[in-house]
C-alpha positions as CSV (number, residue, x, y, z in Angstrom):
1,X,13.9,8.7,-24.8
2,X,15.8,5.5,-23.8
3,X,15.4,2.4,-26.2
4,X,17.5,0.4,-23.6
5,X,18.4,1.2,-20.6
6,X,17.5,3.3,-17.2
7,X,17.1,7.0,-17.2
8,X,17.9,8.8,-13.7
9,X,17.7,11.8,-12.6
10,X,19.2,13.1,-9.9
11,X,19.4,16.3,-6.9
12,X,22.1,15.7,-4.6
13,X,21.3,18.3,-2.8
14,X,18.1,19.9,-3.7
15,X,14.4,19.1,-4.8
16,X,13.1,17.5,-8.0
17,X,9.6,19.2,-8.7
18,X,7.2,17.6,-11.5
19,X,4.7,20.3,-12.6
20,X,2.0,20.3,-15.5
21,X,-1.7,20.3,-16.1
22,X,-1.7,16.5,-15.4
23,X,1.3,14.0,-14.8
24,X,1.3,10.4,-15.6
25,X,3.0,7.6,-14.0
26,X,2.8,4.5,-16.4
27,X,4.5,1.2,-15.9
28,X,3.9,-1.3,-18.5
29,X,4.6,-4.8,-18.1
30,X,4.2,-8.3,-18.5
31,X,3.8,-11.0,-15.7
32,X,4.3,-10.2,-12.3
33,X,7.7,-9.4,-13.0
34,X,7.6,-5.7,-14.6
35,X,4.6,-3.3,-14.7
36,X,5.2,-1.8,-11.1
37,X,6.1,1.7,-9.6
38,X,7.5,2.0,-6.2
39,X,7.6,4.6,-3.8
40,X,10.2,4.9,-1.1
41,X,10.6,7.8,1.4
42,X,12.8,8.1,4.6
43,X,10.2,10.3,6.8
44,X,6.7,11.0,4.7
45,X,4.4,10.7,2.2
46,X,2.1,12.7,2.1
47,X,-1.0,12.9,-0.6
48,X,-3.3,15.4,-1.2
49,X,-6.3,15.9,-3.4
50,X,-9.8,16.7,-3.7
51,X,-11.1,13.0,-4.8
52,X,-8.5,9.9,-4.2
53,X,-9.5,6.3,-5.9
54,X,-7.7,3.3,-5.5
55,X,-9.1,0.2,-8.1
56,X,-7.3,-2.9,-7.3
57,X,-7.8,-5.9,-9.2
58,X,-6.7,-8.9,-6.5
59,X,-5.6,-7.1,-3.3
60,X,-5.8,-3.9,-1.5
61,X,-3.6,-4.1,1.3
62,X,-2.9,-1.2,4.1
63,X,-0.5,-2.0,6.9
64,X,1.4,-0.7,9.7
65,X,3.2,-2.1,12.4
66,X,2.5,1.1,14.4
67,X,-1.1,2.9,14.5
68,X,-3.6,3.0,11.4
69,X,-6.3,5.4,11.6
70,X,-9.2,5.3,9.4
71,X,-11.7,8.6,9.5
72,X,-14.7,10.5,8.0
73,X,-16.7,13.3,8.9
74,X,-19.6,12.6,6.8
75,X,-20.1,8.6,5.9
76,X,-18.0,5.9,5.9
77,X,-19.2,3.3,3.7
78,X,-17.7,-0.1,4.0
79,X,-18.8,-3.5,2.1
80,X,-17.3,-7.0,1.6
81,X,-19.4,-10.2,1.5
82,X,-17.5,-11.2,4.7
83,X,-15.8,-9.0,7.5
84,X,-14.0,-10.7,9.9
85,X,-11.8,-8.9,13.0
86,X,-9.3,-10.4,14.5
87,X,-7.1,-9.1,17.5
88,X,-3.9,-10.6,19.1
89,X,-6.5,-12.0,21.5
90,X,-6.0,-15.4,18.9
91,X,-1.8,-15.5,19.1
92,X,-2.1,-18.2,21.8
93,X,-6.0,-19.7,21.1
94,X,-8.1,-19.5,18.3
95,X,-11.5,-17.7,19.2
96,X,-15.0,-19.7,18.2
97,X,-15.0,-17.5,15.1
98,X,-10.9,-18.4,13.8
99,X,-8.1,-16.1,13.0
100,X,-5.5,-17.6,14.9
101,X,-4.0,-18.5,10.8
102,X,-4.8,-14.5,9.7
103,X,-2.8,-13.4,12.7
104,X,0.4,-16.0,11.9
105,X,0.2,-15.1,8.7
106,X,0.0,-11.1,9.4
107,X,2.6,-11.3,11.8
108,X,4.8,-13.5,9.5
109,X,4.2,-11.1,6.5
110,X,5.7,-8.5,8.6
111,X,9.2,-10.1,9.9
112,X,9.7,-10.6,5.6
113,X,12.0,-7.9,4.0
114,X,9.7,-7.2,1.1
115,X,6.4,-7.5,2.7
């Protein structure tokens, strides 16, 4: 229990294994500012589980500069009350539908360091 401060802990040179019935990751905050967990890994991550559910409130975002691959064996169910697609095909003219702004501001979000 820390009242003020950080807690870390810390394997040089071995694993750090979580186990139990069920494990919670809170993050409480206020603002934009606190509330958030990050994870950062140098090769993978890699998530397992029979059910997976992602709720976001404003934005669900899933990005790659390399390949993204999307698949299901049964049904994939997909709704919005707009899909648009886009390709680089609108870098150096906008096609009849837009996107050429989507793709600047895609490609820009990219070249950030926190993006």
């Amino acid at each position: 229990n820390s009242l003020n401060g950080n807690i870390c802990i810390i394997a040089s040179n071995g694993k750090i294994r979580l186990q139990g019935t069920d494990i919670e990751l809170v993050a409480l905050g206020n603002g934009g500012e606190k509330g958030n967990i990050t994870i950062t890994a140098s090769e993978n991550i890699k998530l397992e589980s029979e059910k997976m559910y992602f709720d976001a409130k404003s934005l669900c975002k899933l990005a790659s500069t390399g390949i993204v691959e999307l698949a299901a064996n049964t049904c994939l169910k997909m709704y919005s009350s707009v899909i648009r697609g886009v390709s680089d095909g609108v870098a150096n003219k906008d096609s009849k539908v837009g996107g050429r702004e989507f793709f600047i501001d895609s490609t820009l979000m990219q070249m950030l360091p926190f993006a």
